[in-house]
N, C-alpha and C positions, 0 to 999 in steps of 0.2 A: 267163777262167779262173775256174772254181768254186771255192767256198771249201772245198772236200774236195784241190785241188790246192794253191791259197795256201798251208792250212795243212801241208801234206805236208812240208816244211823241218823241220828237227829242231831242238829247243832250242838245241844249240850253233852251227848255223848260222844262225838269226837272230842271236844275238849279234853274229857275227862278220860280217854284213852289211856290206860297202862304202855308203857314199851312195852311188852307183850303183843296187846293187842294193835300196836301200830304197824309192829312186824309180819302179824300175822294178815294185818289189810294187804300190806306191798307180798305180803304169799299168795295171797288170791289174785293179785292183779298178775302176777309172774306167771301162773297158770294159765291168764288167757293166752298166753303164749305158747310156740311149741319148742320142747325141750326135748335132746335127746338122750341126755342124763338128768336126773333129777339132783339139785342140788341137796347137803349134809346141814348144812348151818345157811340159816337164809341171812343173817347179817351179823360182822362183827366190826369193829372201830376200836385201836389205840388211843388215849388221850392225846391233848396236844402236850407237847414235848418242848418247855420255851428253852430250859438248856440245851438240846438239840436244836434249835430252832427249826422244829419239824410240824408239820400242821399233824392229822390224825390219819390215823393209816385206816381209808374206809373202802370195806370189802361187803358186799352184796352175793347172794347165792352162790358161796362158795361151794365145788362139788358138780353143779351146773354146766350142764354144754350145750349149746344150744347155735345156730348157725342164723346171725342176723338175714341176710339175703331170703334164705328158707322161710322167714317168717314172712318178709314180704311179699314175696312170690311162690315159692312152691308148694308154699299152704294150702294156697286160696285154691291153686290149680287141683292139688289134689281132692279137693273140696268138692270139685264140679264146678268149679267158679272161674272156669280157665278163658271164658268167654266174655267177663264181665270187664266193663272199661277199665283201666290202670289209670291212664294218664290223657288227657285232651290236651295237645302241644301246638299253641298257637305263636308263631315268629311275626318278627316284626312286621317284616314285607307283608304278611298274609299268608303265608302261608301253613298248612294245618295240617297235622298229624295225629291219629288215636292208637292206642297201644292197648291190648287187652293184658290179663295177668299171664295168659297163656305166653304171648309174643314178649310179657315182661320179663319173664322166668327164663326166654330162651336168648332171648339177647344177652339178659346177666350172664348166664352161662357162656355165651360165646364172647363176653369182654375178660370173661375170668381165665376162658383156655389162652389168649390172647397173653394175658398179664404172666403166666404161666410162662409160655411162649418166650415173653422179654425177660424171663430170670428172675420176676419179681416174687416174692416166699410169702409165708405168713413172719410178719412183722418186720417187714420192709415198708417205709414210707413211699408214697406216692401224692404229689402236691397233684391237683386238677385245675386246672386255669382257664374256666369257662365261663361262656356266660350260661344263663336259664336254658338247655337244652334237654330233649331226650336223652343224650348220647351223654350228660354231665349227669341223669341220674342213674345212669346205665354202667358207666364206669365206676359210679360210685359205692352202687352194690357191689359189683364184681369185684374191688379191693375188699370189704366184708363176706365177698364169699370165700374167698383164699385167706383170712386172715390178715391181709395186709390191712395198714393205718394211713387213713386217708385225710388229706388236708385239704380243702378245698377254700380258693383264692377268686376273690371278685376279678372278673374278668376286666374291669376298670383301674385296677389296679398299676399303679407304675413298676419300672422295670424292677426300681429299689427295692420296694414292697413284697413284690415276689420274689427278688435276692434273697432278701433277708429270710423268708418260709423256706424257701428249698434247702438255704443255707442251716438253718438252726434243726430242721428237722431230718439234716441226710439223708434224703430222697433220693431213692436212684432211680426214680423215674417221675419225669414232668408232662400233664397230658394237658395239652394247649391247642387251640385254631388258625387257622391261614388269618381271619382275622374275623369280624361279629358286627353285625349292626344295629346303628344307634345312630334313630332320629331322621330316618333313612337312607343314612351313607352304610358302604362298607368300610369298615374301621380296619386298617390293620393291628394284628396281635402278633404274629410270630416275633416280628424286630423285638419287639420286644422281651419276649419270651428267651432270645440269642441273649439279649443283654443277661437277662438274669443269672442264666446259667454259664455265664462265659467267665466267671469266675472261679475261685477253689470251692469244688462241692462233690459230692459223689454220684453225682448223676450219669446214668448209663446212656438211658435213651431218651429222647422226644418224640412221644407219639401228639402227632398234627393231623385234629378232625377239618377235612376243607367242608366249609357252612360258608365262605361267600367266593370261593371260584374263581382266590388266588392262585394258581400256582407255580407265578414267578417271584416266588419267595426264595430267602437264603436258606440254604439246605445244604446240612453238612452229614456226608454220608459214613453209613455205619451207626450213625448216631440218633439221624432224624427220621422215622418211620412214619408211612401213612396211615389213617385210621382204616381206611377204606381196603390198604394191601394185607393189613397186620390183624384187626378183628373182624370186619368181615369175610373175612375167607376161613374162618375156624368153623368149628364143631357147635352146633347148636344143644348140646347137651352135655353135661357137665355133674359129676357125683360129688356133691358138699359134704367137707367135713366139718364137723360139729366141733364149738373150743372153750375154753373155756370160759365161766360169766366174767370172769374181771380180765380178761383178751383185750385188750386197746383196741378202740375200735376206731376212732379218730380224734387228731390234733386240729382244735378251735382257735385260732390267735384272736387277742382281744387286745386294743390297745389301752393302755392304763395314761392316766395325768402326766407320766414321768416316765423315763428309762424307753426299752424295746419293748413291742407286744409281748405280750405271753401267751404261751402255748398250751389253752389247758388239755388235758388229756381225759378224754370221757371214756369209759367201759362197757362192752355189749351186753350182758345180762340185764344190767342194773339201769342203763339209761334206756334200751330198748321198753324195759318195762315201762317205767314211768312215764316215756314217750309214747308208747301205746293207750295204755288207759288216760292218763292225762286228755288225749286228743279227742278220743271215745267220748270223756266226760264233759269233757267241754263244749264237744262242736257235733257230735254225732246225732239223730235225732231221737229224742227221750224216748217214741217208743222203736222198740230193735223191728216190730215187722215192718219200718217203713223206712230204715237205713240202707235199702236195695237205691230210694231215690233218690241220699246225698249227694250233692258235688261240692267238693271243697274246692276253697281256690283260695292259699294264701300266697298273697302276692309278693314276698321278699326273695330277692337273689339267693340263690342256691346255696353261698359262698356262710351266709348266714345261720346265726346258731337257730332262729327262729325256724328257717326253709330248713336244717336239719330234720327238727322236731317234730315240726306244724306244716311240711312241706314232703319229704322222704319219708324217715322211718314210722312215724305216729300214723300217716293217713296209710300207708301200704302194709305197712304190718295190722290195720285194722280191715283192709280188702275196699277201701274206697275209690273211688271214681272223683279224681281231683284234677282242676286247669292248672298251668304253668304255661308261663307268656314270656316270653324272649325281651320282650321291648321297652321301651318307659310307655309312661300312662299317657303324653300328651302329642304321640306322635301316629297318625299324621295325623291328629286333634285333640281334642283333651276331653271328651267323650268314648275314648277307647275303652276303659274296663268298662263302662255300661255295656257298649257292645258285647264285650266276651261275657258279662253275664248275663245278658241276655240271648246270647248265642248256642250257649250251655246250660242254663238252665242252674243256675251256680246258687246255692243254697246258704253255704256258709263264705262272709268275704270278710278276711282277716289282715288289715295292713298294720299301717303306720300312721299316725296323727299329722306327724311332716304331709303326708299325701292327702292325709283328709284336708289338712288347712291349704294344701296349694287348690284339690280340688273347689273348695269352698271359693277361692280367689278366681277360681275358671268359671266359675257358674255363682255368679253372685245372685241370679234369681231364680236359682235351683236347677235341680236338674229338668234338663227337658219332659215334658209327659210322652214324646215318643219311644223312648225308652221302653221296653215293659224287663221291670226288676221283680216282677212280682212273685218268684221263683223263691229269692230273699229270704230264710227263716231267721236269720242268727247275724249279727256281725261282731268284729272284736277290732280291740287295737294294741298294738305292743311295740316296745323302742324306746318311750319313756312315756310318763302321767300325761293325759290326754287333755287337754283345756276343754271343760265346761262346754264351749259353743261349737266345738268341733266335735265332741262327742254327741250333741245333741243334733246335729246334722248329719251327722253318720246315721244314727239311728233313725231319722225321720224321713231323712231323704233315698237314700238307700233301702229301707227299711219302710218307706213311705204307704206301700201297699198293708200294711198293719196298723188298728188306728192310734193305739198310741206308737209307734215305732214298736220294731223287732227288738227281741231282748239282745241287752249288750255283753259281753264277756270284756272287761279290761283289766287285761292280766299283764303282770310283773311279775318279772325274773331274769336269768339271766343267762351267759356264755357260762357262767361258774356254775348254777345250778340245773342246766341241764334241759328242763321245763319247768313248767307254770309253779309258782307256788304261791302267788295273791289271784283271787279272782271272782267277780261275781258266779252268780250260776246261772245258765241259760235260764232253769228255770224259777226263779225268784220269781216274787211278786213286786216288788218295788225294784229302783236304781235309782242311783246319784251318779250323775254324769260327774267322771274325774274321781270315783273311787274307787279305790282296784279290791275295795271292800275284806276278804277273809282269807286266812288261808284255804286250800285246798284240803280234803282226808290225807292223814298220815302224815302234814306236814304241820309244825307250828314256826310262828314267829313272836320275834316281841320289840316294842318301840321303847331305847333307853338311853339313860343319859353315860358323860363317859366314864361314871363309876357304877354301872350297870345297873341303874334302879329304872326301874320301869316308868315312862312318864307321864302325865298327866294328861287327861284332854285338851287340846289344840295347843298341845308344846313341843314343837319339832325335837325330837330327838334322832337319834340314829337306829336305823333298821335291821334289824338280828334275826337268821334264822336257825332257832332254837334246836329244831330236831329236821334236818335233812331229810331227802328223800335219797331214792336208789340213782340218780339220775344225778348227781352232785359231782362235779371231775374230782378227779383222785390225786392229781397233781397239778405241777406247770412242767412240762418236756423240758427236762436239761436242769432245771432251777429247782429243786422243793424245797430251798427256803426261801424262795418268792412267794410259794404258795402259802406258807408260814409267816411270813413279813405282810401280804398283801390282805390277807382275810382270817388269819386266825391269831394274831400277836397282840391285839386291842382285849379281847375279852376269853383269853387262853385260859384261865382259871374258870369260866363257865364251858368251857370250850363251843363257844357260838361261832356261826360265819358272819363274819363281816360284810354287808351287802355294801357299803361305799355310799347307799342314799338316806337323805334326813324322810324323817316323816313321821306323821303325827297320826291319832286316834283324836275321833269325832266324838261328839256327847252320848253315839249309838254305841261305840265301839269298833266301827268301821275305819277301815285304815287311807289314807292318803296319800302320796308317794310325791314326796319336795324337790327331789331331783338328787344329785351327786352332793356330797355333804361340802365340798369344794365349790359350789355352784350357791352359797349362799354368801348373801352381800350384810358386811355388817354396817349399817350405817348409824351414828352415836351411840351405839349399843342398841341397837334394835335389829334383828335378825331377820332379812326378809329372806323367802326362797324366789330366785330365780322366775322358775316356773310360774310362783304368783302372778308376777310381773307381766311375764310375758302373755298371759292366760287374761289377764284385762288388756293389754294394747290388741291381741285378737279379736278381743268382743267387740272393737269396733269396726265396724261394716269399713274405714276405708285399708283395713291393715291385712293383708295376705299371712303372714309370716311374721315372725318378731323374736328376738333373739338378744336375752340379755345377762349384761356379765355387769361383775365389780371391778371397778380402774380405781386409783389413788384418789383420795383425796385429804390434804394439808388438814382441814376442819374436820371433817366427820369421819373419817378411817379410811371407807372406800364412799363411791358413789358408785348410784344404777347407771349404766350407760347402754343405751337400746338401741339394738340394731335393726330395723325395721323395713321389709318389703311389702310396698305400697301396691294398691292398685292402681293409684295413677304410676304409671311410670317416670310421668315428665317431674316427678320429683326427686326421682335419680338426678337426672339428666335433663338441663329444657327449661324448668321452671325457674322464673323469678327468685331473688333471696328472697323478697317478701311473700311471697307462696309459699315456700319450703320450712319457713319461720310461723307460719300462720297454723299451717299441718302440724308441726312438732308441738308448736303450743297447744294446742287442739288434742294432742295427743297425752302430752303430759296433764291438761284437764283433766282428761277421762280416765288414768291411772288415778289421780289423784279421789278423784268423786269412788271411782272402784274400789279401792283400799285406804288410803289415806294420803295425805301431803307427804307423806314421810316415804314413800314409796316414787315417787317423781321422779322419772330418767332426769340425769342432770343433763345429758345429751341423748338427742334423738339423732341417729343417720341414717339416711333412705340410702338401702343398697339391693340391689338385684337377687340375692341371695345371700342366705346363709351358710354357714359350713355346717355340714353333716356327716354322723357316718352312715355308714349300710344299711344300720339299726335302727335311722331314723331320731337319732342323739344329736340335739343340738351343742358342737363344741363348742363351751362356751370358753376354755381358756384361751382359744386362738382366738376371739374375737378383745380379750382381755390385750393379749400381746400383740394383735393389728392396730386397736388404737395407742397404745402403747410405745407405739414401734418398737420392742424387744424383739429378742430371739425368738419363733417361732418354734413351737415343739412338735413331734413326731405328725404329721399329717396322713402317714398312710392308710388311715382308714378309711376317709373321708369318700362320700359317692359324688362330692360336685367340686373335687380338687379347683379351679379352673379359676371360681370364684373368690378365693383367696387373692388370687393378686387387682382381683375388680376392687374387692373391699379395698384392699392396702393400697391402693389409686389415689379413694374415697377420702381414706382415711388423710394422706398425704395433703389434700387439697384442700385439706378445711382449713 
């Protein structure tokens, strides 16, 4: 069934969808797939178990075998589609590379004779420690086409960071780089890569891809292999075997408010599917004879649950022609992705809000008209709720060649759920910048209080997904009553998942996403979210970025305390007290007229950046415990480590 049928059901009949008939949706979306057993039972689920402290045991196409890689590549080949773009790989430097599905299929195969080769099995771990490469999506099939479980690590990563994945997932094998560039240097990676593994861990070998042309790196032999000795010199063909639907396909670590990451553990039947159709429906274009012309291009790190979904298995498994770029966006200017989508011809461009609001800060009078974006059908955002005037920029300016803007998709969800499940539809007739609007077919949610009553319009409550999709992790690696404790022990008697974010229903019934239910500041009993906050200091033309948390206070419980990257700079650094005093008050006006008095940073501080992770999540409790000067909690997610100790400088000197 094509997703021009799926979605033919009309709003109120998905509603009112039987379990029956939601099962038999995610059967028809399982069929766009190739399977080379057909599963007995397409879904079964345990309740949750609070005397075991066990979340629910959820099984998808059981019976089912079906060989991930195969879907993405040697489908399409046998299709006659062997010719068709795979991938446009553009690196920092400039440099470019295009991959058909033919040359996709044959490289998988000869990473997987490779892996073969190092003693790696089906269901041996393999951490990948790269940055945005061909060779990082190439390895990363090849563990899915042997069955291995792959974990893939931001190549920004510190040493500890990657300690810790190699460590908890016993990996016996780590595939890393001589070193990657960023910003136009050659960065080294290996040293690092030594640290990680120079601990107690099961690792057998290091396979080192050379991408910048070190090679007087430490190299410890027997151990450390080249990519260039060890897969290119194999077999470019390779007979996949077929496994089964709940086969581990890979380990996602996410970090949580508290404790170590967790590891969730997502299944190839069940997420491939929903990562397939999901992608299809979302981003592909409504009509199928004219999806020969899409180019996707979602911009997040490989390492992410997003670039899994929205990046890997969803656009490849559907046979698209997608960009991936090595680089950040502002180097060597900050006109770079215009280029590459104008270079390619890039149709759907799918970031992060974080990237919209720095681009907005880059181009305060737009983007240039030399540009031509006019390619442009669709764009999206994901990583958390998108602010109002960065979604309206997204869409107008990027999108500008359409006259109201391109339709927007702002989808929520998560590491835990796999893909999308809030989200406009490309093709609506209306949008409200900043609503991630409905669920998706097959999936429901519901916004409720914490004795699970459903709640009212514009009353933040907490976000629940009622009925799962296939695409949901099955565990946490090592821990299932983490998985139990973190998302299912709140409303175990309904057995909901725990999404972790507050958020409300509009007078329409459209939903809104508040942020992390932690992320909300109580100030005299008045609940503000966060994101509010920050979402009015952006709508002011002098504010880049803004980032705000709740700190103590004696009177009212907490206060808003706002973190804020300026476009003047010189109010970092440079500026008058009486300039920096005039800006902040200027600024807590404009919250003030935006929402009300009661919403006022009690403190504004002009800093360089904020802390983020990969996801584009602004941490807000590191910024709670920089002013604070407290202990600092788990950092290793973050994409712009560096800026922590700028702030805690800041912070020091006021």
């Amino acid at each position: 069934m094509t997703t021009v049928e799926t979605s033919a059901r009309t709003e109120a009949a998905e509603k009112a969808w039987t379990e029956a008939e939601r099962i038999a949706f995610w059967e028809d979306a399982a069929r766009r797939l190739e399977w080379a057993e057909p599963w007995h039972t397409a879904h079964s689920s345990t309740p949750v178990d609070p005397a075991a402290r066990r979340g629910p045991e959820i099984r998808w196409f059981d019976g089912g075998k079906l060989n991930a890689a195969v879907n993405c590549a040697d489908r399409h080949v046998a299709a006659g589609r062997g010719d068709k773009v795979a991938l446009h790989f553009e690196g920092e430097p400039g440099d470019r590379r295009t991959v058909t599905y033919r040359e996709l299929q044959e490289l998988v195969s000869q990473a997987a004779n490779a892996l073969l080769a190092l003693g790696i099995t089906k269901g041996d771990r393999v951490v990948i420690y790269l940055p945005v490469l061909v060779e990082t999506i190439v390895i990363t099939l090849a563990c899915a086409r042997i069955g291995a479980v792959h974990s893939l690590v931001f190549g920004g990563f510190s040493a500890e960071a990657l300690r810790f994945r190699v460590e908890d997932t016993g990996a016996k094998l780590l595939v890393t780089t001589d070193g990657q560039f960023r910003r136009g240097q050659a960065v080294p990676v290996k040293a690092q890569a030594d640290e990680a593994v120079s601990g107690s861990n099961a690792i057998e070998h290091v396979l080192v891809l050379n991408r910048t042309g070190h090679t007087d790196i430490n190299w410890v032999e027997g151990r450390d292999v080249w990519w260039h000795d060890v897969v290119d010199t194999q077999p470019r063909t390779h007979e996949a075997e077929a496994f089964d639907a709940e086969t581990p396909l890979f380990i996602m670590y996410t970090s949580g408010t508290t404790g170590q990451p967790k590891g969730l553990v997502h299944t190839t039947g069940g997420y491939l599917t929903q990562a397939s159709w999901s992608h299809e429906f979302l981003f592909s274009h409504p009509d199928p004879a004219q999806r020969d012309a899409d180019v996707h291009w979602c911009t997040a790190d490989l390492a992410w649950v997003t670039a899994h979904t929205y990046e890997i298995y969803g656009p490849l498994s559907n046979g698209v022609t997608q960009v991936i770029y090595e680089g950040v966006p502002n180097a060597p200017h900050p006109g770079r992705h215009f280029e590459i989508i104008q270079r390619y011809g890039v149709t759907a461009y799918y970031t992060a809000p974080t990237l919209v609001r720095s681009l907005m800060g880059w181009f305060p009078e737009g983007i240039p008209a030399g540009y031509d974006l006019s390619s442009i059908r669709l764009c999206g955002t994901v990583g958390e709720a998108v602010n109002p005037e960065a979604w309206k920029w997204l869409r107008t300016q990027v999108g500008r060649d359409t006259p109201n803007g391109v339709p927007m998709v702002d989808t929520w969800w998560q590491s835990e759920t796999g893909a999308t499940v809030l989200s406009p539809r490309p093709t609506d007739s209306r949008f409200k910048g900043g609503s991630a609007s409905r669920p998706l077919p097959g999936l429901a949610v519901d916004i409720v209080d914490d004795a699970g009553r459903t709640v009212p319009a514009d009353t933040q409550g907490n976000i629940v997904v009622t009925r799962t999709g296939p695409s949901m992790a099955r565990t946490v690696w090592g821990n299932p009553e983490r998985y139990f404790t973190s998302y299912w022990e709140k409303y175990a008697a309904q057995g909901w998942f725990l999404a972790g974010d507050g958020a409300r229903f509009d007078a329409d019934g459209d939903i809104w996403i508040l942020g992390r239910t932690d992320d909300v500041i109580n100030i005299s009993g008045h609940r503000l979210s966060t994101i509010e906050i920050e979402s009015a200091l952006v709508s002011h033309p002098a504010v880049v970025e803004a980032g705000v948390c709740p700190t103590v206070d004696a009177k009212t419980g907490h206060a808003a305390t706002a973190f804020v990257v300026p476009l003047d700079k010189s109010l970092i650094s440079g500026a008058s007290v009486e300039a920096v005093a005039a800006a902040a008050a200027d600024l807590r006006g404009h919250v003030s007229k935006q929402i009300g008095p009661i919403a006022k940073p009690r403190e504004i501080i002009f800093v360089p950046d904020v802390p983020k992770t990969r996801s584009g999540k602004i941490m807000r409790r590191l910024l709670t415990q920089l002013f604070e000067g407290t202990t600092l909690g788990d950092t290793t997610s973050l994409q712009n480590e560096p800026c922590i100790a700028e702030i805690k400088g800041i912070c020091e000197a006021r």
